[in-house]
C-alpha positions as CSV (number, residue, x, y, z in Angstrom):
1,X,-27.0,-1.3,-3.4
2,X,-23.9,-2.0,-5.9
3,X,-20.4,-3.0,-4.1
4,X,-17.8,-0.4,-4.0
5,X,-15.3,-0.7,-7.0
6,X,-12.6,0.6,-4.6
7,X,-10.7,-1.7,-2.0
8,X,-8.3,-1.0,0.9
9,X,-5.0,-2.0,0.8
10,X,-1.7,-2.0,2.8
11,X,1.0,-0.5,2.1
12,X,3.8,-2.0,3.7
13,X,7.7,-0.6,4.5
14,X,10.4,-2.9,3.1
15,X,12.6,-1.5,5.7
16,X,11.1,-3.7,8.2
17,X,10.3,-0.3,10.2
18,X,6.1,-1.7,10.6
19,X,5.3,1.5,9.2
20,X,2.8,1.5,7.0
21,X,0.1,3.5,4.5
22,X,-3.2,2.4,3.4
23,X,-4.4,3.6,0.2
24,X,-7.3,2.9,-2.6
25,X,-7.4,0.3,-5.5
26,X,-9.4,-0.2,-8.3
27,X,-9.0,-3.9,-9.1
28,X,-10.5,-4.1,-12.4
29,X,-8.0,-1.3,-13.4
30,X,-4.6,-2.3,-11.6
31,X,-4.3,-6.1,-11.6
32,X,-1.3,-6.2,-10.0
33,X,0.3,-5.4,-7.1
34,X,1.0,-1.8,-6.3
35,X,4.6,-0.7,-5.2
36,X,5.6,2.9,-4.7
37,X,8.7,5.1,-3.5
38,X,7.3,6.4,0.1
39,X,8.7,8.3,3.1
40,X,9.1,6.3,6.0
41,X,9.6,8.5,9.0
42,X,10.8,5.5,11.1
43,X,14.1,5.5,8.9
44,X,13.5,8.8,8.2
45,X,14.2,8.4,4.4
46,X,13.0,6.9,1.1
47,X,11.9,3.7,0.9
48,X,9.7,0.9,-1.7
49,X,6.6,-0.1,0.0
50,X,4.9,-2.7,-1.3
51,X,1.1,-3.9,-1.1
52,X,0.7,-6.3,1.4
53,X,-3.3,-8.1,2.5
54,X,-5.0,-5.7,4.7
55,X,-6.4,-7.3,7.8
């Protein structure tokens, strides 16, 4: 059986909330770190999250 290409990550507030998202990567395709514009309802508005290790 081949590995999976795809790998878990963490997606983590920078609002210091703790909330979180985990998503999908492809590392081959997307070297770097991801960072994306999400809703965090802790703060209840807009915020960066940024990829952190998932444990």
């Amino acid at each position: 059986m081949a590995k999976p290409t795809t790998i878990l990550v963490k997606l983590e507030s920078t609002a210091d909330t703790g909330y979180y998202y985990v998503t999908q990567k492809n590392p081959r395709t997307q070297t770097e770190k991801l960072s994306f514009r999400k809703y965090d309802p802790v703060a209840r508005k807009h915020v960066v999250f940024k990829e952190v290790r998932l444990k």
